[in-house]
N, C-alpha and C positions, 0 to 999 in steps of 0.2 A: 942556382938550381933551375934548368929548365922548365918551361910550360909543358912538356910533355910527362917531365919524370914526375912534376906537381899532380899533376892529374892522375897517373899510377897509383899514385901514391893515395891519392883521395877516390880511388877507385876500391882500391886494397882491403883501405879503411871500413867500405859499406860492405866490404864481401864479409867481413870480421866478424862485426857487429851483426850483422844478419845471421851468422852463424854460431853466433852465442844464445843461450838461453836465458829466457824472458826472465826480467826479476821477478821476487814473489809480489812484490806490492802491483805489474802487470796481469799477472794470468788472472782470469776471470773464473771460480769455483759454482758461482750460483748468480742467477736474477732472482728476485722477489720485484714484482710488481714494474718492474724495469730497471729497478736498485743492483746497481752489480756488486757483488762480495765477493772478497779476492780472497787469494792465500794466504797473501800478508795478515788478513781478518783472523784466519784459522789458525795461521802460526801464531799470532798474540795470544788469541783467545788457548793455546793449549798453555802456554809459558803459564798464564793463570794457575791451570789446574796443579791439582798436588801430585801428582802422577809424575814421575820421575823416570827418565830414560827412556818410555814409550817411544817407538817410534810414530812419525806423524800419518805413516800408512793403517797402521791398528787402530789409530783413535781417532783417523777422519770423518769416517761416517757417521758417529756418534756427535762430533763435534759441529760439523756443516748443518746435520738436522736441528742442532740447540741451536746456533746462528741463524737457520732459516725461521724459527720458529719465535725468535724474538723479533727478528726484522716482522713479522707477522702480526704481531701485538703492538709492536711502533704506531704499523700501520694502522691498524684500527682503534688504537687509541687516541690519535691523531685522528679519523676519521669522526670519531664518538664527541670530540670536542672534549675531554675531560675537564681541560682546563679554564672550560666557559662553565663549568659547575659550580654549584653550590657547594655540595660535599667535597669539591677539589677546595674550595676556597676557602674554608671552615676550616681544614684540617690544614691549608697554607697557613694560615693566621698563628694556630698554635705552633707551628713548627715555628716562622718567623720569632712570635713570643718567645719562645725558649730559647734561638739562635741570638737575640737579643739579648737576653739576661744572659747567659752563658759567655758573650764577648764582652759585657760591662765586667764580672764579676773574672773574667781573667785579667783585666787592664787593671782593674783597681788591687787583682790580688797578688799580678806580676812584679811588682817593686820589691817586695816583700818575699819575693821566693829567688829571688837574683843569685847569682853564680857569688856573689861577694856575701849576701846577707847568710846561704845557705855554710859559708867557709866559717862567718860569723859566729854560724850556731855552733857548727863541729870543734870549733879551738874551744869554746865554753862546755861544750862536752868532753872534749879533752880533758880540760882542765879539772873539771868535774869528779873524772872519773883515773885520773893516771893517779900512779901509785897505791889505790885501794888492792891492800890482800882480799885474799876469797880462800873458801875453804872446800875442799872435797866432804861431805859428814854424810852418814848414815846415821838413823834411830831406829829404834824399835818404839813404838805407839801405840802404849795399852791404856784402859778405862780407868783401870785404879793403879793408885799407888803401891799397893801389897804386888800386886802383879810385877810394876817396874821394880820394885825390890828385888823380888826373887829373878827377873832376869838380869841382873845386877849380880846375885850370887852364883848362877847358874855363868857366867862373863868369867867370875873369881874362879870357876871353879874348872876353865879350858873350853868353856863349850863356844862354838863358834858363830859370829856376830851375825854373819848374814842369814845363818843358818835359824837362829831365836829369830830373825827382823820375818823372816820366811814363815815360820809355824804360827810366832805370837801376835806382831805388828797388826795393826788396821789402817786401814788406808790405800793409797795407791801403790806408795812405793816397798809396800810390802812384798811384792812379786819379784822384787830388785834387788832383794835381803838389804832391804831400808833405805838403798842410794838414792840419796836427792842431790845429787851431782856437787857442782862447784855454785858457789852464792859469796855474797856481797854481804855484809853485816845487813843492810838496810833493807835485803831481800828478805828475811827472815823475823818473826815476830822477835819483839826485844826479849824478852826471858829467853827463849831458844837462842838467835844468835849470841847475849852475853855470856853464856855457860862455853859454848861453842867454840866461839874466839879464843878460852882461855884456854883453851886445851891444846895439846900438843900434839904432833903428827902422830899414830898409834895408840893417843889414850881416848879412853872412854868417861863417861862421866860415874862416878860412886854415890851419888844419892841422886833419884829421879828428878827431872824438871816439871815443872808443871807451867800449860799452857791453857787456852781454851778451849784446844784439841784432843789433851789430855794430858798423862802423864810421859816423859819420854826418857828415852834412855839413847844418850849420844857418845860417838865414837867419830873422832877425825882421821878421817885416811890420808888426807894432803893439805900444806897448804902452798901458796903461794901468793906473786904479784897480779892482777890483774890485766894481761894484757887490753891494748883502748884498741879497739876496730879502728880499722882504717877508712879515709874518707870515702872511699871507693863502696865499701861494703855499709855506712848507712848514710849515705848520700839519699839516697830512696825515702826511708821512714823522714827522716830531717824535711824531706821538701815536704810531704804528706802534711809532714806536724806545721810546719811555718804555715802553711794553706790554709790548714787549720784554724788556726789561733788570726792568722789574717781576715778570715773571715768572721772570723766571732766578732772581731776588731768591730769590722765594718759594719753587720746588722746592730753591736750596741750604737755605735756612732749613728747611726741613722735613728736608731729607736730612740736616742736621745733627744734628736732634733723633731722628734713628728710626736704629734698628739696621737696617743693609740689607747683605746675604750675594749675592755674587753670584759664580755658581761658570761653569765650560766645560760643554760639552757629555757631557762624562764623568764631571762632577759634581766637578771638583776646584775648590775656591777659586780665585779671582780675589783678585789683587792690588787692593785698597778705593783709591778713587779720593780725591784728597782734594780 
């Protein structure tokens, strides 16, 4: 290639670029103080907002004045020395303190919530909980037992279940003509769940139960196996609960190794908790 076509060529080039327009992170929007604030500033700062599809011409001026106006308070807060304050360093301290505790008590509670300990928990909940039946049942939940009698006869005699759980029932799920949905034996006081279990999809129970809610009168609409959630769907609660019980872990172990006095409000000992 020639010296001359070189030179064209790198001639061409600046005519190019000269006639392109300036990036956003270039163009200069505002000075404060001699601080230049670009476009680029304003286009971040909208990407923020929750404002969706706006374009940047509607919501510049709004946005350049909230830009200029923090640069503004930078300014004089940096002028004001906050940071040579007392009340700045009083309130550093607690924040520090708490940023403190807060990274001890993830590091010592992190082993313990691990992607394996959390798989840990979920296969013993599995296991726990696969193959348990559960039952679809409504009652009706009256005071006395003449009451559960008679809608026991009022059952014999065609009237309809949700209908008696609607007029007679007390309670909440009286408004549901008695559904208290799908349960687990274990979900359920023992006298109600053991009547409950026995029964068969469609029947109801012939002599009332008695609980310490009352008397009741039960009817199974379904039953079936319990399906077990997937890890996905309590992944969540499981790491809560590890966290949980990891820290219980840790203040007993600590409180076992430390001498701790704790007296009344009159300064007498308390009985040490064990």
């Amino acid at each position: 290639m020639s010296m001359h076509m070189r030179m064209a060529l790198m001639i061409g080039a600046l005519v190019l670029s000269a006639a392109l327009p300036a990036q956003a992170e270039d163009i200069v929007v505002a000075t404060v103080n001699g601080e230049k604030i670009y476009k680029a500033d304003v286009v971040k700062a909208i990407d923020t907002l929750p404002v969706k599809g706006a374009k940047i011409e509607q919501i510049y001026p709004m946005v350049i004045e909230q830009i200029v106006s923090e640069k503004l308070i930078d300014d004089a807060t940096r002028a004001a020395k906050v940071e040579e304050s007392d009340a700045f360093k009083k309130r550093l301290d607690v924040i520090k303190a708490q940023l403190v505790k807060q990274i001890y008590l993830e590091e010592a509670v992190a082993p313990k919530i691990s992607d394996k300990a959390v798989k840990d928990a979920y296969d013993r909940f599995k296991k726990e909980n696969a193959g348990k039946t559960e039952v679809h049942a409504r009652h009706i939940l009256v005071p006395t037992e003449e009451e559960a009698v008679q809608a026991i006869k009022d059952l014999d005699g065609g009237a309809d279940f949700e209908d008696l759980a609607n007029k007679r029932s007390s309670g909440p799920s009286a408004q549901n003509g008695g559904d208290l949905g799908y349960f687990i034996k274990d979900e359920m006081v023992p006298e109600f769940s053991e009547v409950a279990f026995k029964l068969k999809k469609g029947e109801y129970t012939k002599t009332p139960v008695k609980t310490n809610f009352g008397w009741h009168v039960i009817k199974v609409e379904d039953r079936r196996d319990r399906e077990v959630p997937s890890l996905e769907q309590v992944e969540l609660p499981i790491r809560n609960k590890l966290s949980q019980d990891a820290l219980q872990e840790l203040v007993s172990d600590l409180r076992g190794k430390a001498k701790v006095e704790i007296f009344d409000l009159e300064g007498k000992p308390l009985p040490a908790k064990n």
